[in-house]
C-alpha positions as a Markdown table, in Angstrom:
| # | Residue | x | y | z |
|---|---|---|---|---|
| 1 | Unk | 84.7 | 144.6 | 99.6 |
| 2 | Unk | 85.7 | 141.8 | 101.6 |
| 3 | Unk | 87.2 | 138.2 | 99.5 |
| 4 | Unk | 85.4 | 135.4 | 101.0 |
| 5 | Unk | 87.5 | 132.6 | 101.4 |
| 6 | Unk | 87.6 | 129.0 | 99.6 |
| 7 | Unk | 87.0 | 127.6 | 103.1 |
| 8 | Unk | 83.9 | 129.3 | 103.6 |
| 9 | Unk | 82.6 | 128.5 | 100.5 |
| 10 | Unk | 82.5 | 124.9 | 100.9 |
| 11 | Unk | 81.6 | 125.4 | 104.8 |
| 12 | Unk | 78.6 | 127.3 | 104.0 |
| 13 | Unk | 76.5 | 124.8 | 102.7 |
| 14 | Unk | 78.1 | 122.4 | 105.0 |
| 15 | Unk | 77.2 | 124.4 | 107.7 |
| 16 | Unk | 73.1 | 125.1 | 106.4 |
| 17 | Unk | 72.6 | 121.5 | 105.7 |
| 18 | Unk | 74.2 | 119.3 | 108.1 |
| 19 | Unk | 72.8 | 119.2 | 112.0 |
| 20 | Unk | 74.9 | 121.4 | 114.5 |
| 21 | Unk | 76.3 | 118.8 | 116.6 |
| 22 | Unk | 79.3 | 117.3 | 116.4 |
| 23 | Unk | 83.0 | 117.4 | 115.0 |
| 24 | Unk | 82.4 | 118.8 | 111.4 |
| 25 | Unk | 79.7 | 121.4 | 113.1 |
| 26 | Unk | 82.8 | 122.5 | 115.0 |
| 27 | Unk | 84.5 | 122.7 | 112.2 |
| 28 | Unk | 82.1 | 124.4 | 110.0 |
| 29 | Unk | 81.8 | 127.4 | 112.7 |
| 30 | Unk | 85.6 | 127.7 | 113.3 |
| 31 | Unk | 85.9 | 128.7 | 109.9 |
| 32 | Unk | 82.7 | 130.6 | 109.5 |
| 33 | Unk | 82.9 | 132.6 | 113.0 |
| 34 | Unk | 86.2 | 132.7 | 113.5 |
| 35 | Unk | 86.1 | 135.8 | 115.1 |
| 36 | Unk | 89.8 | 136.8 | 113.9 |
| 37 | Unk | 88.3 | 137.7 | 110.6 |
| 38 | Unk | 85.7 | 139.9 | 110.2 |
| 39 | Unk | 82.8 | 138.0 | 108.6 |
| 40 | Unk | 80.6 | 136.6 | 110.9 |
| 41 | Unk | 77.7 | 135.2 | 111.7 |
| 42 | Unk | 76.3 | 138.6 | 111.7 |
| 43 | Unk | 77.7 | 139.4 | 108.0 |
| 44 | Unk | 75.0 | 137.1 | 106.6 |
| 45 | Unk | 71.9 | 137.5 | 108.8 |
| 46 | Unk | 69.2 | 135.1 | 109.8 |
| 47 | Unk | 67.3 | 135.9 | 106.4 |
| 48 | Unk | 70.1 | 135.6 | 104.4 |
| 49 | Unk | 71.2 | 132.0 | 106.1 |
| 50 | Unk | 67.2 | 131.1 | 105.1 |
| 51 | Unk | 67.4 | 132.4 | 101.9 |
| 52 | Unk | 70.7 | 130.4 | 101.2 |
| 53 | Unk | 69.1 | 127.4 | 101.9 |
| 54 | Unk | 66.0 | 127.7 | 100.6 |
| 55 | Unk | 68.1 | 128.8 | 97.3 |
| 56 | Unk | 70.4 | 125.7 | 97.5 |
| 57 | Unk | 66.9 | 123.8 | 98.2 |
| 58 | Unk | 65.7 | 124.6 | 94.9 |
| 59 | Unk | 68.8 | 124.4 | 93.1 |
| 60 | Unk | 69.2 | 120.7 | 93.9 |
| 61 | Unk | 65.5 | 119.7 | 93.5 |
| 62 | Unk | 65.4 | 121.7 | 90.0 |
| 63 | Unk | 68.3 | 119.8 | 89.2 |
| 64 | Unk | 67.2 | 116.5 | 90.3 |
| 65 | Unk | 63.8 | 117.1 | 88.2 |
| 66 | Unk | 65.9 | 117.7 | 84.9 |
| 67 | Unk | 67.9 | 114.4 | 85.4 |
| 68 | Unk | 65.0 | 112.1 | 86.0 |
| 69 | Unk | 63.2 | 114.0 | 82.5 |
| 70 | Unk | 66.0 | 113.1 | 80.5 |
């Protein structure tokens, strides 16, 4: 199996939450489908890129409900 880089790890979530226009969307996708390695776009799937986010979604709202009970 593949390592996944420290750059994609922080450009992932970048990449799902932020709109795709711009400097840091360029960015984002020159690390994550830079096709010189070989995960891609492809490598995580549209249901997995959903699933991400809808993970991260509930992560950070889960998160947010704890702090505001304590």
């Amino acid at each position: 199996m593949q390592q996944i880089s420290f750059m994609k790890i922080i450009a992932l979530p970048v990449h799902l939450l932020l709109p795709r226009t711009g400097a840091l969307s360029s960015a984002t996708n020159s690390v994550l489908y830079n096709p010189e390695e070989p995960i891609s776009y492809m490598y995580w799937g549209t249901l997995g890129h959903y699933l991400l986010s809808l993970a991260l979604l509930i992560f950070v709202v889960s998160w947010f409900l704890k702090r505001r009970d304590v």
